[in-house]
Jmol script that loads the backbone (N, CA, C; Angstrom):
load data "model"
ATOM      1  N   UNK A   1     162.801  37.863 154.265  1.00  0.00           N
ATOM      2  CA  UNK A   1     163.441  38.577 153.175  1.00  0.00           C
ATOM      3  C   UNK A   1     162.793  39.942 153.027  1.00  0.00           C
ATOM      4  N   UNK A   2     163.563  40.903 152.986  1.00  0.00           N
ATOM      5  CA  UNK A   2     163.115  42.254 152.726  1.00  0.00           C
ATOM      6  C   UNK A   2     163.719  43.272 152.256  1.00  0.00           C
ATOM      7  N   UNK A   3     163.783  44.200 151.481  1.00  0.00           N
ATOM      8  CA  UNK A   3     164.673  45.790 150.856  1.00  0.00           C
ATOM      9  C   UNK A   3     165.690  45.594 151.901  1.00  0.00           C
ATOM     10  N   UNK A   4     166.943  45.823 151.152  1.00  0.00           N
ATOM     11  CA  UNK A   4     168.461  46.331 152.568  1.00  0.00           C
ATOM     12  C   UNK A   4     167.426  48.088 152.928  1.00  0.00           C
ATOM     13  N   UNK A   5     168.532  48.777 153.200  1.00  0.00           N
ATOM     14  CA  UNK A   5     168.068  50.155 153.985  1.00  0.00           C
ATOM     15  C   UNK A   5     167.318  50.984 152.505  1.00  0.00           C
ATOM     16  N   UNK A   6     165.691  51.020 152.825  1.00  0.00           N
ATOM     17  CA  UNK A   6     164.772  51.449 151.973  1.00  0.00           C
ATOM     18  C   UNK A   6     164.486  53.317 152.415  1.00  0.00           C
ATOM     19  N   UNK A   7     164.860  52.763 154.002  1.00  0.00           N
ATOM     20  CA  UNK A   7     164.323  54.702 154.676  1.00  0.00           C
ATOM     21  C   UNK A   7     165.681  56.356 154.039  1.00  0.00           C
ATOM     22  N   UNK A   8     164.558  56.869 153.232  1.00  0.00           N
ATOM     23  CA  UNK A   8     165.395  57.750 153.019  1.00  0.00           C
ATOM     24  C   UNK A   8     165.368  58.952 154.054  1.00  0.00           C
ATOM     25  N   UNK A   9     165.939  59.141 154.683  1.00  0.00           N
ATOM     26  CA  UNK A   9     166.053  60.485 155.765  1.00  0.00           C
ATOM     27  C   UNK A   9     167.104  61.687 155.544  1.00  0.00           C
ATOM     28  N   UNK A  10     166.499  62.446 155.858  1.00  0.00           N
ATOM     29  CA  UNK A  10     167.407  64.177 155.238  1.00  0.00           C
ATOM     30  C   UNK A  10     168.034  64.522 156.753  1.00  0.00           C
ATOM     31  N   UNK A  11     168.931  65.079 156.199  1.00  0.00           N
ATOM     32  CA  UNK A  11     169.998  65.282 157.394  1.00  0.00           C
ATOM     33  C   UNK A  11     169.551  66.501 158.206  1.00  0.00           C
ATOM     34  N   UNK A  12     169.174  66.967 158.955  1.00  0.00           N
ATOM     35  CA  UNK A  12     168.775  67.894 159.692  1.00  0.00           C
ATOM     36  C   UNK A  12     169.844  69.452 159.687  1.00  0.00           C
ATOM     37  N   UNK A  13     169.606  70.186 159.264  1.00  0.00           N
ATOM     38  CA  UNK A  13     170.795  71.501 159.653  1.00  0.00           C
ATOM     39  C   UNK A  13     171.640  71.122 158.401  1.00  0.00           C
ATOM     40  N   UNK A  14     172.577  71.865 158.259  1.00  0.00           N
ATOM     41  CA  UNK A  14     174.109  71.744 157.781  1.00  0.00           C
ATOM     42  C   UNK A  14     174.620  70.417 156.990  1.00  0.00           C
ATOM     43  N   UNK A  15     174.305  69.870 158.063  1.00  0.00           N
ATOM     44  CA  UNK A  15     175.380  68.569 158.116  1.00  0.00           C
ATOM     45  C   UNK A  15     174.818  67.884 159.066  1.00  0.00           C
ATOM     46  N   UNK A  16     175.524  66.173 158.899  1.00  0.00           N
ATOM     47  CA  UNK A  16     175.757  65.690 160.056  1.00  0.00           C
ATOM     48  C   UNK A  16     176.956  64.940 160.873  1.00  0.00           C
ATOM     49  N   UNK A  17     177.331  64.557 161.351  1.00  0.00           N
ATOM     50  CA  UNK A  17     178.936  63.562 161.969  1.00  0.00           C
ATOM     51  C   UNK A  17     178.311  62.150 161.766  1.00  0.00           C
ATOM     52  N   UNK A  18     179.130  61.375 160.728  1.00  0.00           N
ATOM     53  CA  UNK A  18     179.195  60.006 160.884  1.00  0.00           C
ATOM     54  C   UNK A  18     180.694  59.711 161.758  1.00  0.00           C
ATOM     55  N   UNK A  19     179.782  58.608 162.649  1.00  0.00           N
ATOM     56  CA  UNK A  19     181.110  57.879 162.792  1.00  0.00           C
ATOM     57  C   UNK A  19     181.209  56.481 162.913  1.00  0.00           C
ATOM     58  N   UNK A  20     182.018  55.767 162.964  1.00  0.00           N
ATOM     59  CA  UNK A  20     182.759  54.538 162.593  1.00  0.00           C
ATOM     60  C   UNK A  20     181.783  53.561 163.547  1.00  0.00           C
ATOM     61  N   UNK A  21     181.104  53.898 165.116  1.00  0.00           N
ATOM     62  CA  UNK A  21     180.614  52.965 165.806  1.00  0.00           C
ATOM     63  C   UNK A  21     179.297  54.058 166.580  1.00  0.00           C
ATOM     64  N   UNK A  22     178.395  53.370 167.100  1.00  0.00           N
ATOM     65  CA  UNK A  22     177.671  54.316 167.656  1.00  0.00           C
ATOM     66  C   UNK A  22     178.117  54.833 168.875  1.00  0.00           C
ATOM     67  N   UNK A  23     178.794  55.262 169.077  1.00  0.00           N
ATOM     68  CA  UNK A  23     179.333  55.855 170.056  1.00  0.00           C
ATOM     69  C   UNK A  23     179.785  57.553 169.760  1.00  0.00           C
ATOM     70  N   UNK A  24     179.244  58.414 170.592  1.00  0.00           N
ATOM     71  CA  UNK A  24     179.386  60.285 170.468  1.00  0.00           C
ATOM     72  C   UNK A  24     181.195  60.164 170.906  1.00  0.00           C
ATOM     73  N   UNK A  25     181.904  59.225 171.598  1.00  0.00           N
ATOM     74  CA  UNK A  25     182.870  59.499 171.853  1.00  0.00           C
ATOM     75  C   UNK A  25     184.348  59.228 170.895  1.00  0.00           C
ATOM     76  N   UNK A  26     183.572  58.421 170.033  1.00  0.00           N
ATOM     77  CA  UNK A  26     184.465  57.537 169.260  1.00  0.00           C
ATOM     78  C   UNK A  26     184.710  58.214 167.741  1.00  0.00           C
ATOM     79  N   UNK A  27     185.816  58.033 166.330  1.00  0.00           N
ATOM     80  CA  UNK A  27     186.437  59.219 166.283  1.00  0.00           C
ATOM     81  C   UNK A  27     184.942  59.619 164.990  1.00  0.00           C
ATOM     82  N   UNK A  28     185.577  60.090 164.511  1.00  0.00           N
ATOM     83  CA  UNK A  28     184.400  60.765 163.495  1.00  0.00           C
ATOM     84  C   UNK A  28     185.096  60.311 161.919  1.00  0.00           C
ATOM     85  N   UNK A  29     184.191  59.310 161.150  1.00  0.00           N
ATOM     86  CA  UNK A  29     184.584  59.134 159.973  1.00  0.00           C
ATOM     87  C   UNK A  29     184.088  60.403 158.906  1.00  0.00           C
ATOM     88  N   UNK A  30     182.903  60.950 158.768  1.00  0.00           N
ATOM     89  CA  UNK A  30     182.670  61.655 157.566  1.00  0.00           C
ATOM     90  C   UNK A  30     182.061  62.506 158.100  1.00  0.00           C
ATOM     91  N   UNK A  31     181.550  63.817 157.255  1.00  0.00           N
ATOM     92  CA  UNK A  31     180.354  64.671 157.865  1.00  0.00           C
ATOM     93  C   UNK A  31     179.698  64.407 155.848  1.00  0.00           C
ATOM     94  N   UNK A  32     178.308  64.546 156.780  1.00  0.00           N
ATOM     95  CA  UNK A  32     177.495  64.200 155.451  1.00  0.00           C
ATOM     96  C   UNK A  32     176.271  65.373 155.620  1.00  0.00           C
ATOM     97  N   UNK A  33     175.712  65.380 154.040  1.00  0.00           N
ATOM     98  CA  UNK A  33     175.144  66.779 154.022  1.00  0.00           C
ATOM     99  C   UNK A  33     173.739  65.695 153.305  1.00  0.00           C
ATOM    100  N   UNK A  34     172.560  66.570 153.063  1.00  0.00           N
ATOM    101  CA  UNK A  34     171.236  65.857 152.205  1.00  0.00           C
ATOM    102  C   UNK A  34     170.878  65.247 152.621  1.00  0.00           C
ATOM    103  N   UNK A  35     170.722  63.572 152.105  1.00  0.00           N
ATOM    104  CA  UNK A  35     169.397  62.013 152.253  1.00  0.00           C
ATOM    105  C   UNK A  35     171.062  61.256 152.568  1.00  0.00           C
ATOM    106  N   UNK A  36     170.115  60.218 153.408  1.00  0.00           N
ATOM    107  CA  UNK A  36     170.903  58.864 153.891  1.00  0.00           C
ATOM    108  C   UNK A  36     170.548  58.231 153.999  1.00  0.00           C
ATOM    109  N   UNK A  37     170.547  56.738 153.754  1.00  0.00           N
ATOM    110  CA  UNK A  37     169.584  55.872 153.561  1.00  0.00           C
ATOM    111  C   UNK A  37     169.953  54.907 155.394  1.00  0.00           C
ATOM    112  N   UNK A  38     168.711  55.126 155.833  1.00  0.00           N
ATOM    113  CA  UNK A  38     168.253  54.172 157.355  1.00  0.00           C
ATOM    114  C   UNK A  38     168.809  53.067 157.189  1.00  0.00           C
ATOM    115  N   UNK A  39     169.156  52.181 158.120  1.00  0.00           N
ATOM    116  CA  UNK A  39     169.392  50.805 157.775  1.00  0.00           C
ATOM    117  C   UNK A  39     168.958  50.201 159.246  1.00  0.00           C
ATOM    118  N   UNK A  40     170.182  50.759 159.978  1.00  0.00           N
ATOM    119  CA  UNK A  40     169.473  50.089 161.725  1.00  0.00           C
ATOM    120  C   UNK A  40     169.576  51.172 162.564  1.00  0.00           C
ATOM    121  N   UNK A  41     169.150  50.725 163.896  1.00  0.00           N
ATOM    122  CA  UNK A  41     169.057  51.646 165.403  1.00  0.00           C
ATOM    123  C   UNK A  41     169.371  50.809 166.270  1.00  0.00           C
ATOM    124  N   UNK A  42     169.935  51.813 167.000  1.00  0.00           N
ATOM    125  CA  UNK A  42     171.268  51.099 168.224  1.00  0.00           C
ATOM    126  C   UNK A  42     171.325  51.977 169.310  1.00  0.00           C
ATOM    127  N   UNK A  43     169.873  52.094 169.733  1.00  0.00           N
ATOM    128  CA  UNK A  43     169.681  53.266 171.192  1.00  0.00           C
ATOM    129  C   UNK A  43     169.505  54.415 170.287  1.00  0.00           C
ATOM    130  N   UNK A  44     170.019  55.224 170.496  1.00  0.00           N
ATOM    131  CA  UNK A  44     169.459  56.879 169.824  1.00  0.00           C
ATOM    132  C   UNK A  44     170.687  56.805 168.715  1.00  0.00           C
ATOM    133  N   UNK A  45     170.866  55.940 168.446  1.00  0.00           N
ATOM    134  CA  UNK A  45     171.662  56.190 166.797  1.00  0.00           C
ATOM    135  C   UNK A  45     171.192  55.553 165.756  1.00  0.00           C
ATOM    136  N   UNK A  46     171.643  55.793 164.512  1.00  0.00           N
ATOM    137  CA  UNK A  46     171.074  55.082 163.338  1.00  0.00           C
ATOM    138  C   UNK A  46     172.029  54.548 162.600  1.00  0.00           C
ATOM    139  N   UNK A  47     172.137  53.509 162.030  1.00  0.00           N
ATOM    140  CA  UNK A  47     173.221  53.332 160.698  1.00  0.00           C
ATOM    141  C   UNK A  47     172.608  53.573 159.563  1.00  0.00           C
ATOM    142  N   UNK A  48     173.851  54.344 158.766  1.00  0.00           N
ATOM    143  CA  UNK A  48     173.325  55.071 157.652  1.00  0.00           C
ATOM    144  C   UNK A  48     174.086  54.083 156.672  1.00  0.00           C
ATOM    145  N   UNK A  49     173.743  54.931 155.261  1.00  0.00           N
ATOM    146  CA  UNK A  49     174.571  54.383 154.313  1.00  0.00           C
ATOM    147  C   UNK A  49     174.584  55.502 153.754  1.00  0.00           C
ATOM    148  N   UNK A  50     175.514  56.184 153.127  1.00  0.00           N
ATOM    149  CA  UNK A  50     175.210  57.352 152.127  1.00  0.00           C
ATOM    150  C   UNK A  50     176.265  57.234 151.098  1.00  0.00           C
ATOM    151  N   UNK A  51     175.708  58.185 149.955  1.00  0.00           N
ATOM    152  CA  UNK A  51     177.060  58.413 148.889  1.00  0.00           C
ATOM    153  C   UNK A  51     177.842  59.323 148.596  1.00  0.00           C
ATOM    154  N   UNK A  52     178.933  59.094 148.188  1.00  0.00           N
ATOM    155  CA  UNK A  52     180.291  60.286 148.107  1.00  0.00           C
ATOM    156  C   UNK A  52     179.669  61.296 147.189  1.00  0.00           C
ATOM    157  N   UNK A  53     180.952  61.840 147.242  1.00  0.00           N
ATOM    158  CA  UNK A  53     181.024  63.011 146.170  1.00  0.00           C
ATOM    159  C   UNK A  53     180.641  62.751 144.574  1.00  0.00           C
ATOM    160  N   UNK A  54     179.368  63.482 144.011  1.00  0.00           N
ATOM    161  CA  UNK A  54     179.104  62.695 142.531  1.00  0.00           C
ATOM    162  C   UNK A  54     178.044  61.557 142.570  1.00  0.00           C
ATOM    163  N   UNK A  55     178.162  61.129 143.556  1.00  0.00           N
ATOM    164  CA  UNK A  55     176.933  60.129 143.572  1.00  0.00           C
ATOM    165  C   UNK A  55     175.835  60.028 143.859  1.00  0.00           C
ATOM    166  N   UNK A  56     175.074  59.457 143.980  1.00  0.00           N
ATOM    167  CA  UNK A  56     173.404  59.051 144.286  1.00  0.00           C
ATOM    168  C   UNK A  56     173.384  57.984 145.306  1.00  0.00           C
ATOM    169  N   UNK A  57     172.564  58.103 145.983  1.00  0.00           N
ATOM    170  CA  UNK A  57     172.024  57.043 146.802  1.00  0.00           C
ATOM    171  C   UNK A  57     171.538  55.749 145.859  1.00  0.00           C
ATOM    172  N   UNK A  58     170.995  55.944 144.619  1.00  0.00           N
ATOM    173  CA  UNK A  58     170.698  55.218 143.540  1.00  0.00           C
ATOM    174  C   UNK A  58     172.140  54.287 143.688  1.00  0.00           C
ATOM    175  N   UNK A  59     173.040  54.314 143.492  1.00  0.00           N
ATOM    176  CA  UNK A  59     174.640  54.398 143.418  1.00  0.00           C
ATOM    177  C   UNK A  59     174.919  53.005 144.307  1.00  0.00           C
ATOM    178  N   UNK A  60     174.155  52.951 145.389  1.00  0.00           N
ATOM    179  CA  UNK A  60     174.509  52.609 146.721  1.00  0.00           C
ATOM    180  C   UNK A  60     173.954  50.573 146.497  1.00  0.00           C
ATOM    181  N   UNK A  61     173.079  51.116 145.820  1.00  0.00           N
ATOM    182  CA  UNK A  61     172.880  49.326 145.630  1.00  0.00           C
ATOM    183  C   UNK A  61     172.131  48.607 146.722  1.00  0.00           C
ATOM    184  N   UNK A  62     170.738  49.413 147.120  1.00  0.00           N
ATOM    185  CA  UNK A  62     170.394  48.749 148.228  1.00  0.00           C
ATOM    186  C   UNK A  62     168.943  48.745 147.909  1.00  0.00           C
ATOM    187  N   UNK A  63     168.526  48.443 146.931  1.00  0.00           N
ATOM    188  CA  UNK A  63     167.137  48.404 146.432  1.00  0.00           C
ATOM    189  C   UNK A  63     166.755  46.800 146.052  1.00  0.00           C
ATOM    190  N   UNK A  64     167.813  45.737 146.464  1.00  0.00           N
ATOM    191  CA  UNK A  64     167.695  44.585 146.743  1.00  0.00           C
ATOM    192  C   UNK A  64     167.664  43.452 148.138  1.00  0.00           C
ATOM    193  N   UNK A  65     166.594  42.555 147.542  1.00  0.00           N
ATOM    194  CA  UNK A  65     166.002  41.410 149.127  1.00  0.00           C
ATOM    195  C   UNK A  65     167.427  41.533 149.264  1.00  0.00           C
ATOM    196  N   UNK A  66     167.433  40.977 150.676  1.00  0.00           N
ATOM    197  CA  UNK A  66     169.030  40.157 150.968  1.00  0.00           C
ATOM    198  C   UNK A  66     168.226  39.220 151.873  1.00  0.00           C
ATOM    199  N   UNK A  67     168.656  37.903 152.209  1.00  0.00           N
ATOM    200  CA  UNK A  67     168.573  37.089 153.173  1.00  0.00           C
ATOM    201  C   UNK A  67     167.680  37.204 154.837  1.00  0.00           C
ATOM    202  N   UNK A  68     169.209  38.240 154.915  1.00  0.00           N
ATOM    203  CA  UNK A  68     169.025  38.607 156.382  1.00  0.00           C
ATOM    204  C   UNK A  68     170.133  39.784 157.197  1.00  0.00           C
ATOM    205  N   UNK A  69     169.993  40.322 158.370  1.00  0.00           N
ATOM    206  CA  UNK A  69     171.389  41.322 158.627  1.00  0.00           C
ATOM    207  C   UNK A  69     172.168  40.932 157.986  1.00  0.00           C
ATOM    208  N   UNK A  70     173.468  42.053 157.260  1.00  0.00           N
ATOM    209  CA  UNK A  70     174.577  41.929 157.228  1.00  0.00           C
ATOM    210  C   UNK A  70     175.302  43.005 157.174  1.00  0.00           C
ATOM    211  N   UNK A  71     176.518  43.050 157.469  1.00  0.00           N
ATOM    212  CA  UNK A  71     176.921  44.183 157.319  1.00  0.00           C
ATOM    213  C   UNK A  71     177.278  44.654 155.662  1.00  0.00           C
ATOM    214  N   UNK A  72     176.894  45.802 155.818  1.00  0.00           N
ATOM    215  CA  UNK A  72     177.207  46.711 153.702  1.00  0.00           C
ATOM    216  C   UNK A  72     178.419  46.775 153.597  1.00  0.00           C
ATOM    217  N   UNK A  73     178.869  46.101 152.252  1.00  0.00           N
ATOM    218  CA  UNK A  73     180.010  46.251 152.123  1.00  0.00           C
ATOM    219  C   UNK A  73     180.312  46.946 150.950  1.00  0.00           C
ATOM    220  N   UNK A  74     179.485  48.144 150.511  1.00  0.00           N
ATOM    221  CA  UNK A  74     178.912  49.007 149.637  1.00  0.00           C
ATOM    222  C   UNK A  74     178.612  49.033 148.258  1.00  0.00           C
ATOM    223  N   UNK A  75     178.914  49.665 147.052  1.00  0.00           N
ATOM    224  CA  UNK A  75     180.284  51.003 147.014  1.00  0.00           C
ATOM    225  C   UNK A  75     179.863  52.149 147.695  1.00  0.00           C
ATOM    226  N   UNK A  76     178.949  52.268 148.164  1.00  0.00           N
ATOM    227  CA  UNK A  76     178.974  54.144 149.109  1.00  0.00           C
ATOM    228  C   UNK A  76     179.299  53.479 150.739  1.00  0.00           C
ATOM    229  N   UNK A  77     179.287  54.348 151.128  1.00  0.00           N
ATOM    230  CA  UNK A  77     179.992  54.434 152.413  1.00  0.00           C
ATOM    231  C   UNK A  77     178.737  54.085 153.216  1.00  0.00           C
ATOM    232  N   UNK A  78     179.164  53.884 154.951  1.00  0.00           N
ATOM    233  CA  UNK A  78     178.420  53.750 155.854  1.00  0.00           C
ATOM    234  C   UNK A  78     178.755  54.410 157.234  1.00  0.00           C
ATOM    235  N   UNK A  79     178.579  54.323 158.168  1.00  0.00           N
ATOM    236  CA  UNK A  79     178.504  54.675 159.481  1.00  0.00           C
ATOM    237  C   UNK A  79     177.309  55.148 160.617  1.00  0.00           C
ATOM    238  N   UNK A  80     177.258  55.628 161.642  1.00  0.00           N
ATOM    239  CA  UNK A  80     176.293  55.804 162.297  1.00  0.00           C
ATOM    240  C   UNK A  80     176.415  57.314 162.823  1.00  0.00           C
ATOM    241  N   UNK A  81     174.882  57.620 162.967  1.00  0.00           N
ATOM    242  CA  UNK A  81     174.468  59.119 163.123  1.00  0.00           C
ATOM    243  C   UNK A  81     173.455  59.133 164.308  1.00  0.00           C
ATOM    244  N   UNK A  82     173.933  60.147 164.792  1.00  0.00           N
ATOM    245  CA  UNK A  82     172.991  60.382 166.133  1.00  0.00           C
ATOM    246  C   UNK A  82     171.500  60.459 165.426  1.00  0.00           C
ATOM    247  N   UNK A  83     170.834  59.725 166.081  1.00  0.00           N
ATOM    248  CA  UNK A  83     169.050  59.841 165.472  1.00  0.00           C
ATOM    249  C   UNK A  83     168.473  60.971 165.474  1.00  0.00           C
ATOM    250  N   UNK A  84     168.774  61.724 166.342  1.00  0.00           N
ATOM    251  CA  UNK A  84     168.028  63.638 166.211  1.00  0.00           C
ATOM    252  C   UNK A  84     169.507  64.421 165.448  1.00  0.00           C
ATOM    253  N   UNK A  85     170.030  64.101 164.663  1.00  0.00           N
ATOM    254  CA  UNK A  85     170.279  64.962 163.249  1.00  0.00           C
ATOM    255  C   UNK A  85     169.865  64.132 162.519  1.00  0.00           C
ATOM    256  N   UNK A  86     168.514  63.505 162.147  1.00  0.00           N
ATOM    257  CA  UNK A  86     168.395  63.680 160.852  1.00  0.00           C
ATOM    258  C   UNK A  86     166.726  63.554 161.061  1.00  0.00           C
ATOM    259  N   UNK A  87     165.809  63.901 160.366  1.00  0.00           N
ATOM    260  CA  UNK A  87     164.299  63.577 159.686  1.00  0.00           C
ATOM    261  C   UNK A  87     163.806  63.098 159.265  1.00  0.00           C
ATOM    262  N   UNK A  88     162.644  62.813 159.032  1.00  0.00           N
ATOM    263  CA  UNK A  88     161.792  62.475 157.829  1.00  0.00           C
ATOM    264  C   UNK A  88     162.106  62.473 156.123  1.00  0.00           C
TER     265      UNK A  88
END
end "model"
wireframe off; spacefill off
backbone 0.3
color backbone group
């Protein structure tokens, strides 16, 4: 048992491209700007979780144990980000 996604990481540059699977080829769900909260790694990508427009990562509801993997079924959004756009 442990925190869902605890790592807060800042998006590197501008922005970054979420998309739907870890894959650079596959289509592009969001571009996200600021903190995203870590969750997993899948070769040089990360799954994020982040929040919309108006919201907080606070928002996101992930400051609780869970069991074990699962997939987020939110209220903020998710997808995956190439691991070199984002930081510390």
């Amino acid at each position: 048992r442990a925190n869902a996604c605890i790592n807060r990481m800042a998006v590197r540059g501008d922005s970054a491209t979420v998309r739907w699977s870890p894959d650079a080829a596959g289509p592009a769900k969001a571009t996200v700007t600021g903190e995203v909260l870590a969750c997993d790694v899948e070769g040089t990508w990360t799954g994020v979780v982040f929040a919309g427009p108006g919201e907080t990562l606070d928002y996101c509801n992930l400051n609780r144990r869970i069991g074990g993997p699962t997939e987020y079924q939110g209220p903020c959004r998710s997808g995956w980000v190439q691991t070199a756009e984002l930081g510390g």
